[in-house]
MIDOSE-1310 file (N, C-alpha, C; in nm, 2 decimals, decimal comma, always signed):
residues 124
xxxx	+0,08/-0,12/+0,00/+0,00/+0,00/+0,00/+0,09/+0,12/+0,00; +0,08/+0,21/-0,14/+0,16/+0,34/-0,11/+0,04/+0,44/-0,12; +0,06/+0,56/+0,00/-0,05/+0,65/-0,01/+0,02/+0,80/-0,05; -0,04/+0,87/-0,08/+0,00/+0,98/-0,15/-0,07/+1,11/-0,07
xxxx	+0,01/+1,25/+0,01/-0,05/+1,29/+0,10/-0,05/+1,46/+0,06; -0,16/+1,53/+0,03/-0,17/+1,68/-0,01/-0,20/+1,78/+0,14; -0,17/+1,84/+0,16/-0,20/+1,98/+0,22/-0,28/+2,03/+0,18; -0,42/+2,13/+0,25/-0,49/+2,19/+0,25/-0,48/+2,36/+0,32
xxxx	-0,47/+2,46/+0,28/-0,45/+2,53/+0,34/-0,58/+2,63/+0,37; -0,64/+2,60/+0,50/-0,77/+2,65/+0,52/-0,79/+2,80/+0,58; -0,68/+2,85/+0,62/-0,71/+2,98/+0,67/-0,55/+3,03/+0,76; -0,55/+3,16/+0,76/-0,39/+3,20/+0,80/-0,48/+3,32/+0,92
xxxx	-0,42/+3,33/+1,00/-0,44/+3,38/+1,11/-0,34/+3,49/+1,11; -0,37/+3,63/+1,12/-0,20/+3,73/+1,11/-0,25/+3,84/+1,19; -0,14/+3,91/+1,22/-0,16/+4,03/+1,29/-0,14/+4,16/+1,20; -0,25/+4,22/+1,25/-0,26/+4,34/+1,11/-0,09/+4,44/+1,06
xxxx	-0,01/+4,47/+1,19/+0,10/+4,52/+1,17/+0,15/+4,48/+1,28; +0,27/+4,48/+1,29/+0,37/+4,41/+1,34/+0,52/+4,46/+1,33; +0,62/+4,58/+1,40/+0,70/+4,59/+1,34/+0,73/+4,63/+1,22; +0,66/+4,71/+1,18/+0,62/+4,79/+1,01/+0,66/+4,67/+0,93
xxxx	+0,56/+4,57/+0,96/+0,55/+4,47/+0,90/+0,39/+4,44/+0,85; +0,30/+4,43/+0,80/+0,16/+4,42/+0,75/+0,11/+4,29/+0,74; +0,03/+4,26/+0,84/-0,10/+4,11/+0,77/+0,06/+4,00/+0,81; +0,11/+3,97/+0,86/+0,21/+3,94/+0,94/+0,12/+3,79/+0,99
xxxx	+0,16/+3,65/+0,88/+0,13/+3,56/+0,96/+0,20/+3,46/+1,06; +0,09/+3,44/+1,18/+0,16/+3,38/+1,30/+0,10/+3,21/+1,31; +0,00/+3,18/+1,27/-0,05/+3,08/+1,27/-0,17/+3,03/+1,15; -0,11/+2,91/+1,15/-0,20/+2,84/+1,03/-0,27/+2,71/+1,04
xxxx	-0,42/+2,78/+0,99/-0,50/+2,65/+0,98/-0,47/+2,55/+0,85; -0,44/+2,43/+0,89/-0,41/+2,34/+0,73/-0,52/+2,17/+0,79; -0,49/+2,13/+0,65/-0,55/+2,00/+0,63/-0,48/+1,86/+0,57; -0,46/+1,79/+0,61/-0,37/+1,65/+0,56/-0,41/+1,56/+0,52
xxxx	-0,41/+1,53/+0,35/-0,53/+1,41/+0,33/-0,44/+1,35/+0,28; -0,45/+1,22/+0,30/-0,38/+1,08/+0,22/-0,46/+1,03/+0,18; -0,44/+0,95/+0,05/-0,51/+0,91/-0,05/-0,42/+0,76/-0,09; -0,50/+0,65/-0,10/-0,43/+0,54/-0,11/-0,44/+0,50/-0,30
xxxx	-0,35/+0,43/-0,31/-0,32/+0,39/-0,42/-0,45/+0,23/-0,45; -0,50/+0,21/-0,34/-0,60/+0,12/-0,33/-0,74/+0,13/-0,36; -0,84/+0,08/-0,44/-0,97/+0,14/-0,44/-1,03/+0,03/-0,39; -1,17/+0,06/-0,38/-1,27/-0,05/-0,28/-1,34/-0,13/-0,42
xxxx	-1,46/-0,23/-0,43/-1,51/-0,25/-0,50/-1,61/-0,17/-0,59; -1,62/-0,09/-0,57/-1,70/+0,07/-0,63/-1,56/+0,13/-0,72; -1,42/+0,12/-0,69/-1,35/+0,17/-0,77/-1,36/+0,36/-0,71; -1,37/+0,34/-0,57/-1,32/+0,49/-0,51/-1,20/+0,44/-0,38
xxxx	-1,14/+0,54/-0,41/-0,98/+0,55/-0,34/-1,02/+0,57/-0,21; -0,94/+0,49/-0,10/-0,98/+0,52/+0,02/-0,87/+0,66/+0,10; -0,94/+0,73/+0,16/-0,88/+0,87/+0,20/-0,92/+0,89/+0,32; -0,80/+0,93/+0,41/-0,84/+0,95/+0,53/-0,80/+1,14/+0,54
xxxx	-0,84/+1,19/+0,66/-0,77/+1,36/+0,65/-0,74/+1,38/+0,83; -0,66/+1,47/+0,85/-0,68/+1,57/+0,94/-0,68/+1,70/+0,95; -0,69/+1,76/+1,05/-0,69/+1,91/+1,04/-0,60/+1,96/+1,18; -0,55/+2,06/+1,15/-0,52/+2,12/+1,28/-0,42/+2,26/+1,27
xxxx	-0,39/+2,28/+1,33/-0,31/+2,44/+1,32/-0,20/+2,43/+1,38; -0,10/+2,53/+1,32/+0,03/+2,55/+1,34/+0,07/+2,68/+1,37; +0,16/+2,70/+1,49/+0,24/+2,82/+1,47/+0,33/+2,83/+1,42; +0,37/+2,94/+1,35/+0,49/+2,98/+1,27/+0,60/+3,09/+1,37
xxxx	+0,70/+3,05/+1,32/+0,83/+3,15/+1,34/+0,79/+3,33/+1,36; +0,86/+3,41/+1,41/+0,83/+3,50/+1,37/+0,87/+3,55/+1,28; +0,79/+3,70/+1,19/+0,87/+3,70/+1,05/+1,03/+3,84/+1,09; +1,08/+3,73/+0,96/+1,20/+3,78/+0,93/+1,16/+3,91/+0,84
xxxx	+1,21/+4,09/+0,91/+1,19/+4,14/+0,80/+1,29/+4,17/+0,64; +1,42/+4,05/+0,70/+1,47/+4,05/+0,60/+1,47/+3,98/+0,47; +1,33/+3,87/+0,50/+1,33/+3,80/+0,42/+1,16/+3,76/+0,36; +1,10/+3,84/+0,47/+0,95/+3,85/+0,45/+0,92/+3,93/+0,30
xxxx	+0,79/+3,76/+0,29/+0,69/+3,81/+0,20/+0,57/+3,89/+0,21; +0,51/+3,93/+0,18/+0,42/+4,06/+0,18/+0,30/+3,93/+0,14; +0,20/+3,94/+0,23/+0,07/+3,86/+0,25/+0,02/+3,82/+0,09; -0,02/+3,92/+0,02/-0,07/+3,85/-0,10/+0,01/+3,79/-0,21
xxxx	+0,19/+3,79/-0,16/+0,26/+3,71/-0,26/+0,30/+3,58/-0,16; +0,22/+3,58/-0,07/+0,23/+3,43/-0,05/+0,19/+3,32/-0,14; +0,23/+3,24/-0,14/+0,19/+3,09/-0,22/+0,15/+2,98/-0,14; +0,10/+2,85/-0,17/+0,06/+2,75/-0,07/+0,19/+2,69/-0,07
xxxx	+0,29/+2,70/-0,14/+0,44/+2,62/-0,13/+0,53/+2,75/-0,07; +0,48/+2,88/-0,05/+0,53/+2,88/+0,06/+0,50/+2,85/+0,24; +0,39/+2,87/+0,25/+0,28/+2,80/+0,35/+0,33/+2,64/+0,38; +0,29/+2,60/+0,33/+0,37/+2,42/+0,29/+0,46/+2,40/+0,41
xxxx	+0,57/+2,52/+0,31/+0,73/+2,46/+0,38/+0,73/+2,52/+0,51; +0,65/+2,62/+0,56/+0,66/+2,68/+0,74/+0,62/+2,55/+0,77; +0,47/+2,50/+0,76/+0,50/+2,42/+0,83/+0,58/+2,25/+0,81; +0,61/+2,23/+0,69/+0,70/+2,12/+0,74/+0,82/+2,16/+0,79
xxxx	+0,86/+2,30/+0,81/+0,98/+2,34/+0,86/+0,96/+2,33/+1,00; +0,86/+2,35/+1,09/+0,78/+2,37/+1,19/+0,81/+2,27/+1,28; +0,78/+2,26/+1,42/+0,82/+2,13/+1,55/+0,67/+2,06/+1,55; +0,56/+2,06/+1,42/+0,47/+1,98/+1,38/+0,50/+1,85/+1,32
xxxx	+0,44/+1,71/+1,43/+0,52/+1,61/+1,40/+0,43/+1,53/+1,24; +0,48/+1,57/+1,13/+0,37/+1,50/+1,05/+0,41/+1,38/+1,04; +0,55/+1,35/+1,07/+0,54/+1,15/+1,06/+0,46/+1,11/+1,14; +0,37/+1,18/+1,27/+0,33/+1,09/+1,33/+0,22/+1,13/+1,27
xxxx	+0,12/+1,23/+1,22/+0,00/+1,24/+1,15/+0,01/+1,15/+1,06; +0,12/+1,14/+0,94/+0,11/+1,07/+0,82/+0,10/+0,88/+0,89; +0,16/+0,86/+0,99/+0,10/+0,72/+1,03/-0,03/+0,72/+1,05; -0,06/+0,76/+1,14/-0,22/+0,76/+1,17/-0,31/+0,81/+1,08
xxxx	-0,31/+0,87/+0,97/-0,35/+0,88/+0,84/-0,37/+0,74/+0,80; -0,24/+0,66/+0,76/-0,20/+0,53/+0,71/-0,30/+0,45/+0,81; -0,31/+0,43/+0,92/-0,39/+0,34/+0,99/-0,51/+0,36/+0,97; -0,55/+0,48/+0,98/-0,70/+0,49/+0,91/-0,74/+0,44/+0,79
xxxx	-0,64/+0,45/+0,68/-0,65/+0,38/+0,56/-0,67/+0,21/+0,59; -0,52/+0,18/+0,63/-0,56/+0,05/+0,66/-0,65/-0,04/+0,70; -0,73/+0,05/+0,81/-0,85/-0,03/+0,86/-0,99/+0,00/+0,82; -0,98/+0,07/+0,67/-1,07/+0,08/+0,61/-1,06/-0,02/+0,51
xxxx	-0,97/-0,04/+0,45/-0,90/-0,14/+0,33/-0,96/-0,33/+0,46; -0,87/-0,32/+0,56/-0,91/-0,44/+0,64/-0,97/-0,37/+0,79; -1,07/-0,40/+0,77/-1,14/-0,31/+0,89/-1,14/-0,43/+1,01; -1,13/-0,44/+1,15/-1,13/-0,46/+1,27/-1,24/-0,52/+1,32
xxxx	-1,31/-0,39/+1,26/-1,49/-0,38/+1,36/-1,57/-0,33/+1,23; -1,67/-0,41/+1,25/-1,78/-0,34/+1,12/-1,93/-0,31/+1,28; -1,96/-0,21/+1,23/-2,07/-0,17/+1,28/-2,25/-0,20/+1,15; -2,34/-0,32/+1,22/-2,42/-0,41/+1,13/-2,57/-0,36/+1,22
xxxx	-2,67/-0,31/+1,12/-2,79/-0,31/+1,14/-2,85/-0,42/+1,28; -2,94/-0,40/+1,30/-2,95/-0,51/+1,42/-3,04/-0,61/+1,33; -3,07/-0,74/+1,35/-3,13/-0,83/+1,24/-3,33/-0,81/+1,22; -3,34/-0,79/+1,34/-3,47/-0,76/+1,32/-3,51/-0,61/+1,25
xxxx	-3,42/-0,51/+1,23/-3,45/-0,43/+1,14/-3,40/-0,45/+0,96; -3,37/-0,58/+0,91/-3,40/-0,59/+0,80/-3,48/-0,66/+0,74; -3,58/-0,53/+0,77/-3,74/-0,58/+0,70/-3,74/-0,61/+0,53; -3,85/-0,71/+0,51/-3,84/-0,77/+0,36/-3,89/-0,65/+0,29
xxxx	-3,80/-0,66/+0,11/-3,84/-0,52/+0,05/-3,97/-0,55/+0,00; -3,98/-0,70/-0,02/-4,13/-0,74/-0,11/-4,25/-0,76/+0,01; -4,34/-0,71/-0,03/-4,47/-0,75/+0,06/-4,54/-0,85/+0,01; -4,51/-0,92/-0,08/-4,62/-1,03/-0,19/-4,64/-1,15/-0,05
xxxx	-4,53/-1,19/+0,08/-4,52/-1,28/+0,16/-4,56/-1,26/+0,26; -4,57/-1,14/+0,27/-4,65/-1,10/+0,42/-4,81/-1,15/+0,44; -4,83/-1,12/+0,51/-4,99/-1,17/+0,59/-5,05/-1,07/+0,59; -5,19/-1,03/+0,50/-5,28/-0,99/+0,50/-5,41/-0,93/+0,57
């Protein structure tokens, strides 16, 4: 099983000025989806996600970007540069996958609620 894992970038948190610095981001909302190379019998890819936020460094004004020439690769690299542990998300990502691919526990209707679709056998 190889899974394949994209970033989401859901929202940047900044402080309006800063050090005659402008829109100055400190923290970021992101999203981590893995997508397996596996599909089910329907022929859809099994995907698991998380979500959560990160703080960033403070900015460098020697090397700062100006908010609207940000990119999502540069977003990206703060946080994999970041003390955000994604090997241990990208496992647990992977285990979600896996135990959808071979699941553990299936959760099953109770038996008396699968009533028959045809009524031709019922009692009148």
């Amino acid at each position: 099983m190889a899974n394949t894992y994209s970033w989401t970038i859901n929202g940047l948190d900044t402080y309006p000025s800063i050090d005659s610095l402008s829109d100055v981001v400190y923290n970021i909302h992101w999203g981590l989806t893995a997508t397996s190379d596996q599909t089910d019998s329907d022929g859809n890819t099994y995907t698991a996600s998380a979500i959560g936020t990160q703080t960033v460094e403070d900015a460098n004004p020697d090397s700062f970007t100006t908010f609207d020439n940000l990119t999502q690769a540069d977003v990206e690299g703060w946080i994999e540069g970041s003390d955000l542990d994604i090997d241990s998300i990208k496992a647990s990502l992977d285990k979600q996958i896996e135990d959808q691919i071979t699941p553990i526990s299936v959760t099953k209707s109770a038996p008396w609620l699968n009533l028959p679709t045809e009524t031709s056998n019922l009692v009148k």
